[in-house]
C-alpha beads as a LAMMPS data file, in Angstrom:
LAMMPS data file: protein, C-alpha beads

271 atoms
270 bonds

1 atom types
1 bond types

-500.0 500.0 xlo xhi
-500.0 500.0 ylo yhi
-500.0 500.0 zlo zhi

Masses

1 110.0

Atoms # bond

1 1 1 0.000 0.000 0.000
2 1 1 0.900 3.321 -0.751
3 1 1 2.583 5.608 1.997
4 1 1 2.415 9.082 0.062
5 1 1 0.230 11.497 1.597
6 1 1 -2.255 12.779 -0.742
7 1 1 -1.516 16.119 -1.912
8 1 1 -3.411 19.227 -0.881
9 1 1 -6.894 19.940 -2.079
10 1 1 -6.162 23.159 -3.584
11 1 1 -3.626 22.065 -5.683
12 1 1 -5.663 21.240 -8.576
13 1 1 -2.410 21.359 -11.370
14 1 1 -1.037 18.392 -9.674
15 1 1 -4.556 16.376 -10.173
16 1 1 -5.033 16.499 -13.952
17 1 1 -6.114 12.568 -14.121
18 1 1 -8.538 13.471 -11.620
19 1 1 -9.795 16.413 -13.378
20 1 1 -10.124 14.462 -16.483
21 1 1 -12.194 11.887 -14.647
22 1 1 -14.304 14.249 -13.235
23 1 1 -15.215 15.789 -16.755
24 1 1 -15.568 12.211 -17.904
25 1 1 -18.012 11.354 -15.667
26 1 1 -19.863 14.182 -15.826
27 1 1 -20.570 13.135 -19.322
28 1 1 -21.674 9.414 -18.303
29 1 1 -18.175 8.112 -20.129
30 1 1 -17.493 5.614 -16.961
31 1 1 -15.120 3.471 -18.212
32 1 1 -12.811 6.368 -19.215
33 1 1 -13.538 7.749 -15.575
34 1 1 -12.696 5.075 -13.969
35 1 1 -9.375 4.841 -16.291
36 1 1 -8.584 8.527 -15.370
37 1 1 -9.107 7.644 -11.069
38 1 1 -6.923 5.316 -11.338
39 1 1 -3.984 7.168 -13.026
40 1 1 -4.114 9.902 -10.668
41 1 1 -4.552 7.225 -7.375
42 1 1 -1.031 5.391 -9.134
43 1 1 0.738 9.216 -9.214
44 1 1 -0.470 10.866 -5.967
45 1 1 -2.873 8.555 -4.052
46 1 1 -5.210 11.366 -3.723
47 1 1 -8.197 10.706 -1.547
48 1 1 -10.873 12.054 -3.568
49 1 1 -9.761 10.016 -6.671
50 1 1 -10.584 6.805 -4.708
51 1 1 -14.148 8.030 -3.395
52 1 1 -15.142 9.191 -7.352
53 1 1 -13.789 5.761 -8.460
54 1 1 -16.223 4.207 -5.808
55 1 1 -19.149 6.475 -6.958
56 1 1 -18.300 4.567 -10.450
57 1 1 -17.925 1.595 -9.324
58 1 1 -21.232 1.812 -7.363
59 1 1 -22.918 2.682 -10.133
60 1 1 -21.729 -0.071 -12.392
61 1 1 -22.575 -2.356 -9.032
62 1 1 -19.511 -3.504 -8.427
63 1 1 -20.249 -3.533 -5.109
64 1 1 -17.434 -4.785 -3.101
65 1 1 -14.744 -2.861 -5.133
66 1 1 -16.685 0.259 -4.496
67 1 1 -16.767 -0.581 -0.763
68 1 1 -12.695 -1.093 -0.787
69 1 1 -12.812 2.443 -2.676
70 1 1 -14.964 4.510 0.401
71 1 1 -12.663 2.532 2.981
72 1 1 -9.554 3.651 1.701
73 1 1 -10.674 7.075 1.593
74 1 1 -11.549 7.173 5.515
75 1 1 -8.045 5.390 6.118
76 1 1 -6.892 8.706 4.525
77 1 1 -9.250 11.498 5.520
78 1 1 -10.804 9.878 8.617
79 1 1 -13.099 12.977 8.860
80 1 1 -14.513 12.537 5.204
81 1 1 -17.749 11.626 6.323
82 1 1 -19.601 11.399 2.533
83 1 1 -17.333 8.306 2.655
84 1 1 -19.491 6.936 5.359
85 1 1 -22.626 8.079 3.870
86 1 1 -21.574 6.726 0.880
87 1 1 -20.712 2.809 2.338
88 1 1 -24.312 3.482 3.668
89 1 1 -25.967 3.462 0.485
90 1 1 -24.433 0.521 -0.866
91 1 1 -24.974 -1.550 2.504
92 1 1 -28.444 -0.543 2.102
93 1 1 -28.217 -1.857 -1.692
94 1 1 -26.689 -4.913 -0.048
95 1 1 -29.752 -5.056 2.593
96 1 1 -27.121 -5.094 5.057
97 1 1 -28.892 -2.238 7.151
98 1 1 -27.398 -2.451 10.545
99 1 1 -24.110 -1.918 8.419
100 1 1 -25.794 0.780 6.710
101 1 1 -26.843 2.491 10.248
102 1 1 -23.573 2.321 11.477
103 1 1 -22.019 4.081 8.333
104 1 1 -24.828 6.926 8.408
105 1 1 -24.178 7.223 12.379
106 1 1 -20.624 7.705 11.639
107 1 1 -20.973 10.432 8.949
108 1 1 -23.963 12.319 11.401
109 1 1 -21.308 12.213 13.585
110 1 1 -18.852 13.873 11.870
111 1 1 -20.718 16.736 10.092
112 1 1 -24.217 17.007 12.045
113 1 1 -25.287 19.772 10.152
114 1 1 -26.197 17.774 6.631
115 1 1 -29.249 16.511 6.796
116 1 1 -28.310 13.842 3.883
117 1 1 -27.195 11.174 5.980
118 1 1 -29.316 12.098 8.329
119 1 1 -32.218 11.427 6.011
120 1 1 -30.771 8.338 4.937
121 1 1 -30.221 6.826 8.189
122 1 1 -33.859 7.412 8.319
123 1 1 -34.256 5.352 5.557
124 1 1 -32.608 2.480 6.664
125 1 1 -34.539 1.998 9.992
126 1 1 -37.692 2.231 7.636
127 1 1 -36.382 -0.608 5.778
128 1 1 -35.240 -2.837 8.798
129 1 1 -38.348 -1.833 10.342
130 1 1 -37.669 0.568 12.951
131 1 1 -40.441 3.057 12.269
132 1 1 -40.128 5.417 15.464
133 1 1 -36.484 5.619 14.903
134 1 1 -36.736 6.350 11.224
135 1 1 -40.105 8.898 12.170
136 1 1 -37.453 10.696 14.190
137 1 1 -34.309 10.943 11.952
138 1 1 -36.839 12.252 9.387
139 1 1 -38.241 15.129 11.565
140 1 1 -34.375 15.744 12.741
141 1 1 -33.761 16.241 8.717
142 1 1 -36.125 18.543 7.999
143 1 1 -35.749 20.327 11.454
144 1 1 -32.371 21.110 9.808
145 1 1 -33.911 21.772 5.838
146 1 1 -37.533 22.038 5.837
147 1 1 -38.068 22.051 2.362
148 1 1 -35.614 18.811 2.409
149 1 1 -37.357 17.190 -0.961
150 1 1 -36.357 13.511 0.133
151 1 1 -37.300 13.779 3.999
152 1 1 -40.958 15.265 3.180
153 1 1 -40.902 12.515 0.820
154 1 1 -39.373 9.402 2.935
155 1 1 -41.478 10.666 6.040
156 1 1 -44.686 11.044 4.151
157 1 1 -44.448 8.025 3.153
158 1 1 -44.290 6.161 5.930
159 1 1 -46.733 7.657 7.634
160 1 1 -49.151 6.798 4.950
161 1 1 -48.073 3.438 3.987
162 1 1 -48.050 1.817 7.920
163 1 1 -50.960 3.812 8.641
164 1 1 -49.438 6.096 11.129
165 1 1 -51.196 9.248 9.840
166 1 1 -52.572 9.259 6.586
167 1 1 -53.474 13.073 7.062
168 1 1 -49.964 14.163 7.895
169 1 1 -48.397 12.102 5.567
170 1 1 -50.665 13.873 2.299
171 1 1 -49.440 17.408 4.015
172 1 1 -45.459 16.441 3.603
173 1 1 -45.858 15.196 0.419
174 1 1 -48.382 17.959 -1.099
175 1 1 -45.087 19.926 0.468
176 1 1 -43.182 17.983 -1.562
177 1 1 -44.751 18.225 -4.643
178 1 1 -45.263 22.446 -4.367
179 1 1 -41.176 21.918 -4.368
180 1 1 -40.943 19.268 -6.970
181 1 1 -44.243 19.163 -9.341
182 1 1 -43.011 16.707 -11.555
183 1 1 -41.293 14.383 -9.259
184 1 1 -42.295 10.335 -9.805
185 1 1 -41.813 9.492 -6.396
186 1 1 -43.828 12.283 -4.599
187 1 1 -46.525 11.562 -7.150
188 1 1 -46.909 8.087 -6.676
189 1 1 -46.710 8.585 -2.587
190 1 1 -49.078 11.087 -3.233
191 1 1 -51.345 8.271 -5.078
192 1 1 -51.355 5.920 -1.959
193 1 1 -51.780 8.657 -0.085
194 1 1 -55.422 9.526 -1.588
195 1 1 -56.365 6.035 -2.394
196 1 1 -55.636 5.668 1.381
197 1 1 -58.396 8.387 2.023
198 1 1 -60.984 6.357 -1.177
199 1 1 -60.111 9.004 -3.354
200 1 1 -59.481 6.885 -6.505
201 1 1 -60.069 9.384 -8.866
202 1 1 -57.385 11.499 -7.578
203 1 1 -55.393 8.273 -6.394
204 1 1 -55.296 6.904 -9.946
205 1 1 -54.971 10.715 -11.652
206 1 1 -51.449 11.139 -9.530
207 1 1 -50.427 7.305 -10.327
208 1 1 -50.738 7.410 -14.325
209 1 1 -49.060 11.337 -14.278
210 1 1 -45.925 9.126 -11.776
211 1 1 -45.942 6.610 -14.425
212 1 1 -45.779 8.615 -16.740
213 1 1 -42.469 10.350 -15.373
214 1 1 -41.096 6.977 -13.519
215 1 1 -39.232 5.794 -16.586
216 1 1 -37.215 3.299 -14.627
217 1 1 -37.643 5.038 -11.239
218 1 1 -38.693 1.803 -9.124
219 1 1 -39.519 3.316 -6.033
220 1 1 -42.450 5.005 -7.961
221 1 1 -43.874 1.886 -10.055
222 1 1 -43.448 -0.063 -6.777
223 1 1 -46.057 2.763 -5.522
224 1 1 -47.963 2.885 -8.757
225 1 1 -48.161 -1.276 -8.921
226 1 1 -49.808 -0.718 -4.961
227 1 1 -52.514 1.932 -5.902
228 1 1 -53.326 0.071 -9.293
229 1 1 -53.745 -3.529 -7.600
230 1 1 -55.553 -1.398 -4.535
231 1 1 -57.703 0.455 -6.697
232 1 1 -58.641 -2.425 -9.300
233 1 1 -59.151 -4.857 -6.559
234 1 1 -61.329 -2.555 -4.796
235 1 1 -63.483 -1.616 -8.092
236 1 1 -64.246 -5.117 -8.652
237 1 1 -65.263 -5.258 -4.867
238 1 1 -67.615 -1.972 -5.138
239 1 1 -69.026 -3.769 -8.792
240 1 1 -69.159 -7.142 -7.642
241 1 1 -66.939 -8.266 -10.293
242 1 1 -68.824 -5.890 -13.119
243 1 1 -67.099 -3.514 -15.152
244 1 1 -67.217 -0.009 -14.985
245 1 1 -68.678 1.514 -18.517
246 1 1 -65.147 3.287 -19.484
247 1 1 -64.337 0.578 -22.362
248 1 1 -61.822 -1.822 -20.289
249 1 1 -62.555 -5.498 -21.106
250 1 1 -62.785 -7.787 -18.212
251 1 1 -59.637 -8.260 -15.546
252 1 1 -58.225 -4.910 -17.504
253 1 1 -56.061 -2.384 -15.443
254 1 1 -56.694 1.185 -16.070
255 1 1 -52.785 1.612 -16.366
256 1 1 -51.384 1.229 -19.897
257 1 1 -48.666 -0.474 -20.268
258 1 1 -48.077 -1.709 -17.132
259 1 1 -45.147 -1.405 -14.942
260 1 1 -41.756 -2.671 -15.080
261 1 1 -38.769 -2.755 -12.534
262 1 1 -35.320 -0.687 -12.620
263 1 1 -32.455 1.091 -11.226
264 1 1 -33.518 1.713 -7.487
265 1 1 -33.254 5.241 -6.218
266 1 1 -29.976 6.632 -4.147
267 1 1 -28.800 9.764 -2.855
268 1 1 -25.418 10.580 -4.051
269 1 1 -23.046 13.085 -3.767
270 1 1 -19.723 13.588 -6.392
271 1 1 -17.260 15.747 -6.434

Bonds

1 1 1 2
2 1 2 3
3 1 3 4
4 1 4 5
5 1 5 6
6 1 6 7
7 1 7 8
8 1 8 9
9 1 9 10
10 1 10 11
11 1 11 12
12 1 12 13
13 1 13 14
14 1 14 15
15 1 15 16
16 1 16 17
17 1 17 18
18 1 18 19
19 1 19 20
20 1 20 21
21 1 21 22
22 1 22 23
23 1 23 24
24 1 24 25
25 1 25 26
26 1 26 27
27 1 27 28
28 1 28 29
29 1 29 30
30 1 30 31
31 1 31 32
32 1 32 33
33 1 33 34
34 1 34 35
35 1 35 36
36 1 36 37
37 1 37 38
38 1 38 39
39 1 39 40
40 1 40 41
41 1 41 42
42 1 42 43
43 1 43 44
44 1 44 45
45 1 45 46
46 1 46 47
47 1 47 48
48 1 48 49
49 1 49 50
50 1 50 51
51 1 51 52
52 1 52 53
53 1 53 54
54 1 54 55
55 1 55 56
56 1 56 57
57 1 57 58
58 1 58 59
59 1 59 60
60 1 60 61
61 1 61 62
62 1 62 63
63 1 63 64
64 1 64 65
65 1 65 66
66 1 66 67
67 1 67 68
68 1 68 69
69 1 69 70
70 1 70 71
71 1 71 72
72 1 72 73
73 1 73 74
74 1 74 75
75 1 75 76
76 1 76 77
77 1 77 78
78 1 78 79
79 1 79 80
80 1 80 81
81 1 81 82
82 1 82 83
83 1 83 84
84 1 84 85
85 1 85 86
86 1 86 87
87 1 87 88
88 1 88 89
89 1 89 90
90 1 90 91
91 1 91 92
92 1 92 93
93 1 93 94
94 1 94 95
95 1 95 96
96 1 96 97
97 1 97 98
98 1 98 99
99 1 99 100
100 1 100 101
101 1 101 102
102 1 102 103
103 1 103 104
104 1 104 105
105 1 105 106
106 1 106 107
107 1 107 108
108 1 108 109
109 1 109 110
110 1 110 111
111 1 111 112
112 1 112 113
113 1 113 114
114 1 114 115
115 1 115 116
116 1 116 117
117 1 117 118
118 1 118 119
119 1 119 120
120 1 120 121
121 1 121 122
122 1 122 123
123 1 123 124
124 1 124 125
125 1 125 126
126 1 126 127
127 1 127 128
128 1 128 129
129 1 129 130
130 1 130 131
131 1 131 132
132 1 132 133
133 1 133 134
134 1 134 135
135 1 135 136
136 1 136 137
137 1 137 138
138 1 138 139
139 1 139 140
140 1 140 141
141 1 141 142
142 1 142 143
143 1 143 144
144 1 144 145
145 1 145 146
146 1 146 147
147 1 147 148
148 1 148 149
149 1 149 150
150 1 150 151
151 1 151 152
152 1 152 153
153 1 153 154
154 1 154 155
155 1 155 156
156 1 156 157
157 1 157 158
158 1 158 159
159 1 159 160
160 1 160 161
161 1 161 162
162 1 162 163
163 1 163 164
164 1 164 165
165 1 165 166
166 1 166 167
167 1 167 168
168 1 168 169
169 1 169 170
170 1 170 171
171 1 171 172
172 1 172 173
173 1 173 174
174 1 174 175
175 1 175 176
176 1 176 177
177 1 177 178
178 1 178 179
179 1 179 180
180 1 180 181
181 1 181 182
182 1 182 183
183 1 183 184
184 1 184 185
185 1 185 186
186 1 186 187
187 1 187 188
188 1 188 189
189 1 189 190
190 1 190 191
191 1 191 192
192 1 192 193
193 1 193 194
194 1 194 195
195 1 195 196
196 1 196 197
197 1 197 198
198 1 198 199
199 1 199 200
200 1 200 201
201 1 201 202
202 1 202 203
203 1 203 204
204 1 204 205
205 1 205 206
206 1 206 207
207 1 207 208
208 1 208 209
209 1 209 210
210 1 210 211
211 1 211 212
212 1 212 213
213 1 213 214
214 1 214 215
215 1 215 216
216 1 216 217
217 1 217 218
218 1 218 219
219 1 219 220
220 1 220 221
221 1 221 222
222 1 222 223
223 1 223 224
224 1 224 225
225 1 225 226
226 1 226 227
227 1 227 228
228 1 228 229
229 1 229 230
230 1 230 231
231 1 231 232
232 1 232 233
233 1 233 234
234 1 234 235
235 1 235 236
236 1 236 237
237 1 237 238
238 1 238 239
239 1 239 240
240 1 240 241
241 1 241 242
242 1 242 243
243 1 243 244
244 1 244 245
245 1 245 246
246 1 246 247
247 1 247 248
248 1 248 249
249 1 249 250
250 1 250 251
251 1 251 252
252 1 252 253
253 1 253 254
254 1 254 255
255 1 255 256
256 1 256 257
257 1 257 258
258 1 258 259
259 1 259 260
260 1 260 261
261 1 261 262
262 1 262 263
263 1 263 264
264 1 264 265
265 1 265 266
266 1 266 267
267 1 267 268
268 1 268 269
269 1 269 270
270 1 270 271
């Protein structure tokens, strides 16, 4: 292993692989990126060289060498918390969540003021199942951003989906989408959100304007696939298995085309 230290931030003349990889990825040209990283890691071991190359390597889902990346750059900059928040994201990827909570801890600990981890850390007790914990690393975000898009969103969320409180959770995201109009995610949370309340018509309005957007946003089918099975199922309930006159045949959902599955969501941060 290399002993050199890395060479000052500010000294952006002696980093011109890095540079390169930076423009590089900006432009979605990975490979090249990753070619660039690793040229300037072999002449000056700089730190930020190895957490970009993880942010590639994450990306491409190369989990375990992006992992070697992030811990490299703490054994370097100790204090470089996005590290941390980045080994998060990828544990949470992984499913390994009390892995995940230990990396967000770490990076709340060292900056508490960026309610990005924070938010994330909420998200990973959601996902192991820790809903007062994640309820109050949400309200800690946005106590620190209030207009933080992905902590109105996460929070709102939650409190629909287990029932908590439907009405709060409609507030946060109607928040949400005054911030972000278009946004799949907010849109489709919005959609359980209604349907929630028996407001098809709106709940279905919101879930074909998120599919619409979603592309290969999963979060938001996942939502959209809950209000259409929700909806339909409770249609053929209210109909006792008749059609409404709107010219669907039999067993037909009112969402064309269906949904599919892709890239999950993640909340990233490059130099």
């Amino acid at each position: 292993m290399r002993t050199q230290k890395p060479k000052a931030p500010g000294d952006s003349d002696l980093h011109a692989h890095y540079e390169l990889g930076v423009l590089a990825q900006e432009f979605g040209r990975c490979r090249k990126a990753s070619a660039e990283y690793k040229k300037e890691i072999a002449r000056t071991d700089y730190y930020k060289a190895h957490y970009n190359l993880g942010t590639v390597l994450e990306q491409q889902r190369r989990y375990a060498e992006a992992i070697k990346e992030f811990k490299k750059v703490i054994q370097r900059r100790p204090a470089f918390y996005l590290a941390y928040n980045y080994l998060g994201l990828i544990y949470v990827e992984l499913k390994q969540y009390a892995d995940a909570i230990k990396a967000y801890s770490r990076a709340i600990q060292l900056n508490k003021r960026d309610p990005i981890p924070i938010c994330n850390l909420g998200l990973a007790y959601d996902k192991s199942g820790q809903y007062r914990k994640a309820i109050a690393a949400f309200r800690k975000a946005l106590t620190l951003a209030p207009r933080h898009l992905d902590a109105l969103k996460d929070l709102g969320d939650l409190l629909i989906c287990e029932g908590i409180s439907v009405m709060e959770g409609l507030k946060l995201l109607q928040k949400a989408k005054r911030i972000a109009p278009d946004d799949p995610e907010v849109l489709a949370c919005l959609a359980v959100g209604y349907l929630k309340q028996g407001r098809q018509a709106q709940a279905t309005k919101f879930a074909l304007r998120a599919q619409e957007l979603a592309h290969n946003n999963r979060f938001a089918l996942e939502r959209v696939r809950m209000v259409e099975r929700d909806a339909f199922l409770g249609e053929r309930r209210k109909v006792k298995g008749l059609e409404k006159s709107r010219g669907r045949k039999r067993g037909q959902s009112p969402f064309p085309g269906g949904c599919f599955r892709g890239r999950p969501r993640g909340r990233k941060v490059v130099w």
